[in-house]
C-alpha positions, 0 to 999 in steps of 0.5 A, spaced: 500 500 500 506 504 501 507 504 494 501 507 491 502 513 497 508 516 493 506 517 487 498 521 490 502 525 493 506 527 487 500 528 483 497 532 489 503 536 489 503 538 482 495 540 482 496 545 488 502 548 484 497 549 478 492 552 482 496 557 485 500 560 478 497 566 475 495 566 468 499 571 463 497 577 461 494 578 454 498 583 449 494 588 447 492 588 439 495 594 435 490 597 432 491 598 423 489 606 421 490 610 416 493 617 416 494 622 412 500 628 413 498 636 415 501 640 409 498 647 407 494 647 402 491 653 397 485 655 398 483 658 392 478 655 387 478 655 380 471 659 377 469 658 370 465 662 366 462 660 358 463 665 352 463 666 345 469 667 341 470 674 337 475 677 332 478 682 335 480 685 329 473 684 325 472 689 320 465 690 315 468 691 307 466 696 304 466 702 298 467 709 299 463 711 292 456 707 289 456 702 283 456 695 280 460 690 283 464 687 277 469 684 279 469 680 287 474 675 288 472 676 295 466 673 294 468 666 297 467 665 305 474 663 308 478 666 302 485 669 305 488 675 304 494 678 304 495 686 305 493 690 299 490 684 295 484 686 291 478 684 294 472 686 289 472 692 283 467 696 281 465 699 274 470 705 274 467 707 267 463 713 271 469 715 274 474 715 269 471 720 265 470 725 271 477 724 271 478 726 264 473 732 265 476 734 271 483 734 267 480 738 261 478 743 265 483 744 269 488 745 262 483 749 260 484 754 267 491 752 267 491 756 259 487 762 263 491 762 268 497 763 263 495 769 259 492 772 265 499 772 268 502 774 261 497 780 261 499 782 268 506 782 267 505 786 261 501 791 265 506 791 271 511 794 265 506 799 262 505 802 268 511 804 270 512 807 264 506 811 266 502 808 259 496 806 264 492 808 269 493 805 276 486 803 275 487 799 269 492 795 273 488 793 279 483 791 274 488 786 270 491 784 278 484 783 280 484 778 273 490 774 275 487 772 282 481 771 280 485 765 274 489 763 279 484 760 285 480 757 279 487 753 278 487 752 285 480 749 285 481 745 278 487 742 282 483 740 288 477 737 283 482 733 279 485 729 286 478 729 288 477 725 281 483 720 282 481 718 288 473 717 286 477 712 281 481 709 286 475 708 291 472 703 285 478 698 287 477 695 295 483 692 298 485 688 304 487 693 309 491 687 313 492 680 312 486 676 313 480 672 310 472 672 308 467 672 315 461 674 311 459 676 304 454 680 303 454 682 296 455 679 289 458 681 282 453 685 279 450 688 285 450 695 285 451 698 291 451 704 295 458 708 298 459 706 305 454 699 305 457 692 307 459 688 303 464 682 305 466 681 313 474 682 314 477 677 320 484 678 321 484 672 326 491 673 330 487 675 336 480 674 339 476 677 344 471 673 349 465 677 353 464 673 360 459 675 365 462 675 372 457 676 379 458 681 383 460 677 389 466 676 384 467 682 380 471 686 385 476 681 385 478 682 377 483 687 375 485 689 368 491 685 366 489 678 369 491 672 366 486 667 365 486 660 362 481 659 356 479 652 353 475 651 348 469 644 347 472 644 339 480 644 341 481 638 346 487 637 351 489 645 349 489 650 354 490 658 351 492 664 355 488 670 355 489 677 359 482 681 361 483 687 357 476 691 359 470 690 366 464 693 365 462 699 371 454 697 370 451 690 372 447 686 367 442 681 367 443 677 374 447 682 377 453 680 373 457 685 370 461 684 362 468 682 361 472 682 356 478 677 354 484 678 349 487 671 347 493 671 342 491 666 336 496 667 332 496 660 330 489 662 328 487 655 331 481 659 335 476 661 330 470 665 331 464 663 333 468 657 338 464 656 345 468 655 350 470 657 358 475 663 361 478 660 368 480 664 373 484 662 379 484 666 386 478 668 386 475 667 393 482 666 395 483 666 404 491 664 404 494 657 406 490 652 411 490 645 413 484 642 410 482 634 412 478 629 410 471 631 414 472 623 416 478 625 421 475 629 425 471 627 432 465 632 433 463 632 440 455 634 443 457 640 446 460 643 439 467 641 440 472 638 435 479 634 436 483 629 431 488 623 434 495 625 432 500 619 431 507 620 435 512 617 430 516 615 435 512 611 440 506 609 434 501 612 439 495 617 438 494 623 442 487 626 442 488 634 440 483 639 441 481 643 434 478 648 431 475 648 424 473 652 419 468 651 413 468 645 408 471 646 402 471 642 396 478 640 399 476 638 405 475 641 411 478 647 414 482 647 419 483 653 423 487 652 430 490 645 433 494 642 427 501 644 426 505 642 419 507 635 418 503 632 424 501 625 422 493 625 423 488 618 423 483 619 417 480 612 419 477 609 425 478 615 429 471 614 434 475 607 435 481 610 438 484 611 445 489 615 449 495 612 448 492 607 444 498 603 439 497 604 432 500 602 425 499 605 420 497 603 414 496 608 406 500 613 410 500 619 406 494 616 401 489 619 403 487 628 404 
């Protein structure tokens, strides 16, 4: 029986052992998060408004005298020019035989004017001779003055002449080419009245309308990004040249934009936007994911900051500001570089480890 006694006692031995012994403490679980950096951020937002290409320099073709169209290679839409090219003719027969008769009459003034000089000359010596009276003398001066403002005048008509003939040809006043064509060979059309539109193309305007909660805020000079829907994937600059001091429809006030086309890719007509950047602009903020930020009852806002060191979050209490398109706005409680939880945070405690997981993806 005495041998049963040593090996009890042992297994007695060894179940008090066990109930003393404590049990070993649990790791606590590091909790994944994801972060982002605190970095300032501009922010200004870009505001787009539509507009209608324009010619800068469109200008309506027309005669400076009446007739018949009888030559018009201008008559073709899109057609270019160079400076100085005949754009149409009118029938010159009218005019050219104004310009005869205005040289036949000034010949015959001009023969006037010869003789009445020749008389005076004659009279002046008789005179100091004392052949003839003073009065017979003032008489052949009176003449000569006369033939000479008639020689002046014949001249002024003759120029006058020339010129009618020369209106009868219409050039290009610069390089360019057809808008518009308003007129055909044969017409007959008056001085002055349009017949063909004159684009030069190299640079284009563009009316906008900006709200007056806005207005303020441009300037003349300002650079401006402009696209067009029939020019993909290209962006043009443009510079606001003039801004309307009366509002128009909507409380919007007219802005007028120069964009340089000396490519002439723009043409007129285009639909396209005018961008403005800065408008709206309140300087450099931190901006974060609204996620990241644990709003409290009593109206209160704080944020969990990671210590790189120790993988440990601190809560920090924050002020923000409002939410933009590029998060929200953070106006006190976060400084540069601090890495902030944007996942998980209502999951989170002082002190709580953490890895970080995305870091920097995000915000």
């Amino acid at each position: 029986m005495n041998r049963f006694l040593f090996p009890a006692a042992l297994l007695c031995l060894t179940l008090l052992g066990a109930c003393d012994r404590s049990p070993e403490p649990v790791p606590e679980p590091v909790r994944p998060v994801k972060t982002t950096r605190a970095v300032r951020a501009d922010s200004s937002k870009m505001w787009s408004f539509a507009g209608t290409a324009e010619d800068a320099l469109a200008t309506s073709l027309s005669f400076r005298v009446r007739g018949k169209i009888v030559e018009f290679p201008g008559n073709q839409i899109g057609r270019k020019f160079s400076e100085g090219q005949v754009i149409a003719r009118l029938d010159p027969s009218d005019y050219e035989l104004e310009l005869r008769q205005a040289k036949a009459n000034m010949e015959q003034v001009r023969a006037n004017y010869v003789r009445a000089k020749a008389d005076m000359e004659r009279n002046s010596r008789l005179f100091a001779g004392r052949v003839i009276s003073r009065g017979e003398l003032d008489q052949v001066e009176a003449d000569f003055k006369s033939y000479e403002a008639q020689l002046s005048a014949s001249a002024k008509q003759l120029d006058i002449a020339r010129k009618r003939l020369g209106y009868t040809t219409l050039q290009a006043p610069f390089d360019g080419w057809i808008g518009e064509v308003e007129a055909d060979v044969h017409q007959n059309v008056e001085a002055g009245q349009a017949i063909a539109t004159y684009n030069a193309g190299r640079q284009m305007k563009m009316y906008i309308s900006v709200p007056d909660t806005l207005i303020s805020q441009v300037s003349e000079g300002d650079e401006v990004a402009v696209v067009f829907d029939a020019l993909p994937g290209r962006t043009m600059r443009g510079k606001v040249e003039e801004i309307g001091v009366e509002s128009g429809t909507g409380s919007t006030y007219p802005v007028k934009v120069y964009l340089n086309n000396a490519d002439r890719s723009v043409r007129s007509g285009m639909s396209g936007h005018v961008n403005f950047t800065g408008l709206g602009h309140a300087g450099a903020a931190f901006y974060l994911p609204p996620a990241a930020v644990v709003g409290e009852p009593d109206g209160s806002h704080a944020i969990w900051v990671v210590d790189p060191k120790s993988s440990t979050v601190t809560r920090r209490d924050v002020t923000v500001g409002p939410l933009t398109p590029g998060g929200l706005e953070i106006v006190g409680g976060v400084n540069e570089g601090d890495v902030v939880v944007i996942r998980g945070v209502h999951s989170l405690e002082e002190g709580r480890k953490v890895r970080l997981i995305n870091n920097g993806a995000e915000g």
